[in-house]
C-alpha positions as a Python dict, from the first residue, in 0.01 Angstrom:
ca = {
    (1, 'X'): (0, 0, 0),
    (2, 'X'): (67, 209, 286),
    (3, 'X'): (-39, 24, 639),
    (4, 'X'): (51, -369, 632),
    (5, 'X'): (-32, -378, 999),
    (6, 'X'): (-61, -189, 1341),
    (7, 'X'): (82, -338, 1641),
    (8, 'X'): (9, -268, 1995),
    (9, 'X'): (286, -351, 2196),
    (10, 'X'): (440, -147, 2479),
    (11, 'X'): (767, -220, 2438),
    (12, 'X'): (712, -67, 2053),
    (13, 'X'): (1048, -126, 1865),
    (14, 'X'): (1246, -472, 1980),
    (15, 'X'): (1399, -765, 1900),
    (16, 'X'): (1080, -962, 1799),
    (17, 'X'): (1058, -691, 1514),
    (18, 'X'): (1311, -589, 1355),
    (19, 'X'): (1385, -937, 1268),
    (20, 'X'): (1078, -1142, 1303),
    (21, 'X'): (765, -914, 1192),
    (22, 'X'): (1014, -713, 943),
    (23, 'X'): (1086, -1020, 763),
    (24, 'X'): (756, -1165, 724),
    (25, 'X'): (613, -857, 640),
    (26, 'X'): (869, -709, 377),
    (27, 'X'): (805, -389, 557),
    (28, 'X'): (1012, -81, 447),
    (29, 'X'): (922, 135, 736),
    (30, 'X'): (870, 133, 1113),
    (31, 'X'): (597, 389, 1246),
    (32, 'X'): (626, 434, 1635),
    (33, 'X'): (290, 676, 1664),
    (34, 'X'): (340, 744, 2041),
    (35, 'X'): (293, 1134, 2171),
    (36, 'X'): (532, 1108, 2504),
    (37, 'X'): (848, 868, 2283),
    (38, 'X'): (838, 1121, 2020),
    (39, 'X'): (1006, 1381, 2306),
    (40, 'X'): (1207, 1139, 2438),
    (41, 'X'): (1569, 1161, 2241),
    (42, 'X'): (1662, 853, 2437),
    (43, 'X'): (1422, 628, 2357),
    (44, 'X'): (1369, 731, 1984),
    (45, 'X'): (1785, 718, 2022),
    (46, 'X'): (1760, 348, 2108),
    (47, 'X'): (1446, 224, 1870),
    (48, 'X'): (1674, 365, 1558),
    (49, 'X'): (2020, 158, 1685),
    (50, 'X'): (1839, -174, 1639),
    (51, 'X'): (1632, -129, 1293),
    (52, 'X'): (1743, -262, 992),
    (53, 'X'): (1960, -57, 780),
    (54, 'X'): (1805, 75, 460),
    (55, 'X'): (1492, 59, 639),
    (56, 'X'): (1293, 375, 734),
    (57, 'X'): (1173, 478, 1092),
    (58, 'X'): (958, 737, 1221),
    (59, 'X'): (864, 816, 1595),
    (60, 'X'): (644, 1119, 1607),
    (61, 'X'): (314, 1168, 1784),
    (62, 'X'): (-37, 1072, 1716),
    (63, 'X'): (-150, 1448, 1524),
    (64, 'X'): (200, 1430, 1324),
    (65, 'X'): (133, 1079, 1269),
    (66, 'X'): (-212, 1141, 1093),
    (67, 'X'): (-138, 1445, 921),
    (68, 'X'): (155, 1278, 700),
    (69, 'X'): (-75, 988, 612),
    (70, 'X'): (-340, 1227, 522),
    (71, 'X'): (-70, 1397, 275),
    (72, 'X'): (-28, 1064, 153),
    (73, 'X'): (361, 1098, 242),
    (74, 'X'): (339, 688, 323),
    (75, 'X'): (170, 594, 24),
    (76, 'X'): (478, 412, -202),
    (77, 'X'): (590, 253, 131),
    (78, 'X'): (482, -43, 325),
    (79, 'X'): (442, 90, 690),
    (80, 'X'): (448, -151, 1032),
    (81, 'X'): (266, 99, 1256),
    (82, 'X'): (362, 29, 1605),
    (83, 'X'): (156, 192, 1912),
    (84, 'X'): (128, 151, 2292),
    (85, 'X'): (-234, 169, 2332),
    (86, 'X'): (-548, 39, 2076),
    (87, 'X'): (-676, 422, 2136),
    (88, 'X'): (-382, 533, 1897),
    (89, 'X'): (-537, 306, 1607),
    (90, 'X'): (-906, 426, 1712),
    (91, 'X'): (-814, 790, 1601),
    (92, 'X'): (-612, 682, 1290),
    (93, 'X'): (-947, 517, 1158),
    (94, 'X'): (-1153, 803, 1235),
    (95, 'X'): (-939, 999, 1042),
    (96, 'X'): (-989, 759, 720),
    (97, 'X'): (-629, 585, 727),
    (98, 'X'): (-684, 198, 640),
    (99, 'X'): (-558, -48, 819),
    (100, 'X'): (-566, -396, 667),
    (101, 'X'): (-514, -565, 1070),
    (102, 'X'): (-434, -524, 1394),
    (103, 'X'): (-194, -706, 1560),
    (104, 'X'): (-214, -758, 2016),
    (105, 'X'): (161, -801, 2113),
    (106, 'X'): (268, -740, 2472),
    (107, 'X'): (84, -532, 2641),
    (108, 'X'): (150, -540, 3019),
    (109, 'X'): (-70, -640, 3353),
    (110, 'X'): (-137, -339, 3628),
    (111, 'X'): (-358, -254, 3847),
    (112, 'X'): (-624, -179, 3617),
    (113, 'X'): (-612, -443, 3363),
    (114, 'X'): (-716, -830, 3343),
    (115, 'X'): (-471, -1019, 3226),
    (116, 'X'): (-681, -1175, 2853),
    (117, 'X'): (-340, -1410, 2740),
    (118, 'X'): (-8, -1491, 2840),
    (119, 'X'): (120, -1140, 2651),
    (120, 'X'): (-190, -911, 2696),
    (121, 'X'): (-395, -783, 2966),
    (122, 'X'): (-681, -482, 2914),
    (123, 'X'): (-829, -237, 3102),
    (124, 'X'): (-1191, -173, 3025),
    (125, 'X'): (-1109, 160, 2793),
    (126, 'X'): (-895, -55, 2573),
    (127, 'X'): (-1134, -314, 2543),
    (128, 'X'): (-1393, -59, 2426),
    (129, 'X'): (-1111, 102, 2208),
    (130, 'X'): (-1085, -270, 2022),
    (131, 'X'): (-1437, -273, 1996),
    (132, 'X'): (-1480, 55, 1794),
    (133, 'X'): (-1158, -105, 1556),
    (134, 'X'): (-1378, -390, 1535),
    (135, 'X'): (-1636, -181, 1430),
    (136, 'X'): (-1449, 0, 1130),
    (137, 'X'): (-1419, -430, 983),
    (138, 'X'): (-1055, -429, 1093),
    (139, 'X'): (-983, -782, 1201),
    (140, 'X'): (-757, -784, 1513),
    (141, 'X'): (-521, -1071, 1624),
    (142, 'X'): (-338, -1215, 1880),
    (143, 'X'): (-9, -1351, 1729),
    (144, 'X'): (352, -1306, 1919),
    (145, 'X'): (530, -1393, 1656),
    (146, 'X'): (478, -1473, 1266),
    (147, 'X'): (536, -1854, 1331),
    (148, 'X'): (258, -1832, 1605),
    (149, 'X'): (-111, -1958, 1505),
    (150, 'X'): (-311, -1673, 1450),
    (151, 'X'): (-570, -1646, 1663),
    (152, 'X'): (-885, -1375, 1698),
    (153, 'X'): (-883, -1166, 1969),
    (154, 'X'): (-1306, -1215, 1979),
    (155, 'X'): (-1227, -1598, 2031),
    (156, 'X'): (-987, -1540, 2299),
    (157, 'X'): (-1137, -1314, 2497),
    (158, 'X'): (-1256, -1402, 2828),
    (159, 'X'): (-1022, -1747, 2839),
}
């Protein structure tokens, strides 16, 4: 297996995964697919401090990203993707990587998005982005943490 699941979450790499969502899903690698963090030495700096030792990490961009999954350079692992945006996912399906889930973690209220949870607010091209994941059969959920009822972001929506 390569993908166990894809998170959107903003804040990508914290505390709520390295030991929460690393421990329930046995993962052996964390995947930060974000174009502008893979220039920044200071964040990508930061992410590897906190991650479990013996445990892999990679923070390149979205075309780097999809060419070493294409190569089949993941396939032996088992890969948390983690991604600020549901766009990010969106081109890794088009480009006939599986993902088993999608997973909404915090992504933060602005100007242009509607606040959809406590954790998540959209703007209307990331709605349309989960749509089209929807689309490819990938089930997406709203779940903070492991403990947390899963929920379906279809149900939610709109609350």
């Amino acid at each position: 297996m390569t993908v166990v699941l894809a998170r959107v979450d903003q804040r990508l790499v914290h505390g709520v995964i390295v030991n929460a969502w690393y421990q329930y899903l046995q993962v052996n690698r964390f995947m930060v697919i974000d174009d502008e963090v893979s220039k920044n030495e200071n964040m990508k700096t930061s992410m590897r401090i906190v991650k479990p030792a013996g445990t892999g990490m990679s923070i390149i961009d979205t075309e780097k990203a999809l060419n070493n999954f294409k190569a089949g350079k993941y396939d032996n692992q088992r890969v948390l993707v983690l991604v600020k945006e549901p766009e990010t996912i969106v081109k890794m399906l088009e480009a006939g990587i599986k993902i088993p889930k999608v997973n909404l973690g915090i992504i933060f209220k602005s100007d242009d998005r509607t606040q959809i949870t406590k954790f998540i607010a959209l703007n209307e091209k990331e709605k349309a982005d989960l749509n089209k994941i929807h689309e490819y059969g990938v089930p997406i959920k709203l779940q903070f943490v492991p403990n947390d009822p899963e929920k379906d972001y279809f149900d939610k929506k709109g609350e």
